[in-house]
Every structure is written in structure tokens, then in C-alpha cells.
C-alpha positions as CSV (number, residue, x, y, z in Angstrom):
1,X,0.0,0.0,0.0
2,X,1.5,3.4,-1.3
3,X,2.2,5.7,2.0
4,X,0.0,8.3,1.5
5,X,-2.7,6.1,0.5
6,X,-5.9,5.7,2.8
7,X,-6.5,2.7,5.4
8,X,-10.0,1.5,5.2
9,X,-11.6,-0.3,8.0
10,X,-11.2,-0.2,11.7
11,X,-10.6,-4.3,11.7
12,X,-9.1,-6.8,10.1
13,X,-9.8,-10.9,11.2
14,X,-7.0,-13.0,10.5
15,X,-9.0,-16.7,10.0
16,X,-5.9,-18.9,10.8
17,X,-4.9,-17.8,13.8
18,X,-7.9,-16.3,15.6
19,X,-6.7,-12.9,15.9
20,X,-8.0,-9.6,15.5
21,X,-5.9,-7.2,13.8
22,X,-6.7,-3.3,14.3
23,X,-5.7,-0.9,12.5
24,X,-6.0,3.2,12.6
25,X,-8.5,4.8,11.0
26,X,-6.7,7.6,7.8
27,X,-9.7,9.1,8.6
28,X,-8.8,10.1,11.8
29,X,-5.5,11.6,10.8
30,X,-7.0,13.4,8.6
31,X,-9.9,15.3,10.6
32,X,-7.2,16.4,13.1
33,X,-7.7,13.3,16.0
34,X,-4.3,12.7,15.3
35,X,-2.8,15.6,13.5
36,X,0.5,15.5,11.8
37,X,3.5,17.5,13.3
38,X,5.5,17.6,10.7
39,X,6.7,17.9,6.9
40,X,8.8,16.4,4.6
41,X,11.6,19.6,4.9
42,X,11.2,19.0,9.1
43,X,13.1,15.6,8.6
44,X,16.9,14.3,8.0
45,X,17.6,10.7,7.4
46,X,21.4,9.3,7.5
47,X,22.7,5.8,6.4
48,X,25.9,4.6,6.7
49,X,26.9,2.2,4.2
50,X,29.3,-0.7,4.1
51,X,29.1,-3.8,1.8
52,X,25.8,-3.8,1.9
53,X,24.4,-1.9,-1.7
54,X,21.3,-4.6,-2.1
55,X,20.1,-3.5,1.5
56,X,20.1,0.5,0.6
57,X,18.9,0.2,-3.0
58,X,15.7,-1.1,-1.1
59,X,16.0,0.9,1.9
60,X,16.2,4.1,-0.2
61,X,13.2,3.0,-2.4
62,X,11.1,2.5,0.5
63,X,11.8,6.2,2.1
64,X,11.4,7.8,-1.2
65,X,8.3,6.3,-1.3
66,X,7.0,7.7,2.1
67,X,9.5,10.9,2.4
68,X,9.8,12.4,-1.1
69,X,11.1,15.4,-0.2
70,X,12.6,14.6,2.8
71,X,17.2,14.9,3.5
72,X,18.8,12.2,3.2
73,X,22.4,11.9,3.8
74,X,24.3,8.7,2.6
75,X,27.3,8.4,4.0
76,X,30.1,5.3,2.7
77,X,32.1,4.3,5.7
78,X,35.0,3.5,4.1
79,X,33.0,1.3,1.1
80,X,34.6,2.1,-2.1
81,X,31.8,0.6,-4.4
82,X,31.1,3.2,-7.1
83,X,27.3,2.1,-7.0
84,X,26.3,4.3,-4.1
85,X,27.1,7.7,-5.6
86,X,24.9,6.5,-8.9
87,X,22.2,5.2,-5.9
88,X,22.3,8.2,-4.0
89,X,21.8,10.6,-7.0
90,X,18.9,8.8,-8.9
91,X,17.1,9.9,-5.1
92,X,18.3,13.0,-4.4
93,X,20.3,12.0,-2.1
94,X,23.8,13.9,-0.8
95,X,26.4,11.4,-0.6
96,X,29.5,11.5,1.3
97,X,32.3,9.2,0.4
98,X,34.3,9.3,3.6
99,X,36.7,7.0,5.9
100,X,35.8,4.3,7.8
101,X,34.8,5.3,11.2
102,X,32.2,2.4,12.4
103,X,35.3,0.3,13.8
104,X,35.7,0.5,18.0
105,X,39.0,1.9,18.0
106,X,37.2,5.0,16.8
107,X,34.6,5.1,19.3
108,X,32.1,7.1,18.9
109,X,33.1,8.7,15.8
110,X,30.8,7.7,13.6
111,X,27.8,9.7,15.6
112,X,29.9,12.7,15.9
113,X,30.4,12.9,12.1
114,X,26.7,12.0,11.7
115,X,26.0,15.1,13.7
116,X,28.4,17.2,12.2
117,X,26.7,16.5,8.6
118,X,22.9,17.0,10.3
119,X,24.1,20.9,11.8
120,X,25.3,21.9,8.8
121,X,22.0,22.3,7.4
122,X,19.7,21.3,10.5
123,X,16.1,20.3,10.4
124,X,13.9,19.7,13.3
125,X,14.7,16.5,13.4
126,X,17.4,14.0,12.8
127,X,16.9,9.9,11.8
128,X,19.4,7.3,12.0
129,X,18.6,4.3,10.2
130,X,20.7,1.4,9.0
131,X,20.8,0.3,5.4
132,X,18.5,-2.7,6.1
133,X,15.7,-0.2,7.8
134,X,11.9,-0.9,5.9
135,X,10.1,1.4,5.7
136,X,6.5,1.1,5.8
137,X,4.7,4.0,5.8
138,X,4.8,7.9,7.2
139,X,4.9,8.8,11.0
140,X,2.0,9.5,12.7
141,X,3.7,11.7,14.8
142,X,6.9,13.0,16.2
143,X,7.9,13.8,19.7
144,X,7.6,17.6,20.7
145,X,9.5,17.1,23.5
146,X,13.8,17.7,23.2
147,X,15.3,14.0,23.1
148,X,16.4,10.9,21.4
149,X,13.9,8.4,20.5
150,X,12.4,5.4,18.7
151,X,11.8,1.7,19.8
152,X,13.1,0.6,23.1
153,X,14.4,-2.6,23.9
154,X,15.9,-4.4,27.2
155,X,13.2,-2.3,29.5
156,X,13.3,-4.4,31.9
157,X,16.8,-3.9,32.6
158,X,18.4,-0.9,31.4
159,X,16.3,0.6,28.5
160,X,17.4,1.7,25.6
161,X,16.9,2.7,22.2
162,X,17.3,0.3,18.9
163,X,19.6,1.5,16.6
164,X,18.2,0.2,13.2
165,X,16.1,3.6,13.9
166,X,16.9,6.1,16.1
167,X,15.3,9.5,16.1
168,X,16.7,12.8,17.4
169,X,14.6,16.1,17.9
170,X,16.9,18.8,16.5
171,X,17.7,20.0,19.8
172,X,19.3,17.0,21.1
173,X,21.4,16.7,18.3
């Protein structure tokens, strides 16, 4: 289903296994219930590539899809494969061909170049994703609050945030 394409129904009865599937109703969205905070030029996406072209050629199909207009910053860490400029401008996409930084004896490196990119042209907020991300469809919403966010895992213990997608308000980058 295209991303900016209506939902219809409230329910959906999945006959094998007995469960009821609900979804939001579009219409909702749309009459303001749950309004959208956001646009296309409010968002920055970043990937950081290596050795995995298959991965982003779908992973950047899928976001075009949902975030036309949206930035999107594809960095190469340290990937040589002349591929990901071609990818990255059939989307619009800026590309950085840079060093490799993702190893540990470079610590955190990698996020402080990722937000060295983002501020030099900021937007209100900032998404990490990895190559292999899916994207499915738009966000309902962001987070008006200053922080880092997205899916949490290990809350039991010491919560944290995934990285596959990790959100930042512009503030907290």
C-alpha cells in the first residue's frame, strides 16, 4: 500500500490464527484526532553504508516512497563501491564518500560525524537508520518534547533505544 494512501476499516480478522488485527483509521489523521506535526523539509535521514548496496537500493526506495522530499544523507564508511554515488543521485540523495569510522578503536566517531553532517544544514529532526531499515509508511507523529527516540528494547533492565532507527529532535542533536 502506497504511503500516502488511505486505510480503510477499523478491523481486520485474521481466520488462521484467531486474531484480530486493528488498525487506525486515515480518517482520523486526517480530521485532526491525530494531526501531523511535521513535513517532509522537518526531517533528516542518514545511512551509513558498508558492503551492503542490495540493502540501501531497497531501503532508499522504500523512504522515497513515504519521504519524497525529505534529507537524506548517505554516508560510505570507508566502502569504495562506485554504485552508491549512482544510488544516491537517482534519489536526491547527498552522498558523502568518507573513511571508515564504524570500527571501535574510533569510538564514537561515527555519531559525531553524523551530527556534524545533520548541523550543517539542520532540520527539526534528525533519523538514523541502518541500510537494512523498511520502511513502511509515514509517522503518525513525532515527539515535541527535546530528546532521542524510537523503539526501546531491554526495559526491563536498562532501557534503551534500537539503533536500526533512532530518532533525534533537532535539539538533542
Amino acid at each position: 500500500m502506497p504511503c500516502n494512501q488511505a486505510f480503510s476499516g477499523s478491523a481486520v480478522s485474521l481466520a488462521r490464527t484467531g486474531r484480530v488485527l486493528f488498525e487506525v483509521l486515515w480518517e482520523k489523521v486526517k480530521v485532526n484526532q491525530y494531526p501531523l506535526n511535521y513535513g517532509d523539509h522537518d526531517l533528516t535521514f542518514f545511512l551509513s553504508v558498508y558492503q551492503d548496496y542490495d540493502a540501501t537500493v531497497a531501503c532508499l526506495a522504500d523512504l522515497r516512497k513515504c519521504y519524497p522530499a525529505s534529507r537524506v544523507i548517505l554516508r560510505s564508511d570507508g566502502d569504495s563501491d562506485p554504485r552508491f554515488q549512482l544510488l544516491a543521485s537517482g534519489h536526491q540523495v547527498v552522498y558523502r564518500d568518507e573513511p571508515r569510522l564504524f570500527e571501535i578503536k574510533n569510538g564514537g566517531a561515527l555519531i559525531e560525524r553524523m551530527l556534524t553532517i545533520f548541523v550543517e544544514r539542520p532540520t527539526r529532526y534528525l533519523f538514523k537508520i541502518d541500510p537494512d531499515t523498511v520502511i513502511h509508511r509515514r509517522f503518525t507523529y513525532l515527539p515535541s518534547r527535546t530528546g532521542v527516540f524510537g523503539t526501546l528494547q531491554c526495559q526491563a533492565e536498562t532501557p534503551s533505544v534500537q539503533g536500526g532507527c533512532l530518532g533525534f529532535t533537532q535539539d538533542a542533536a
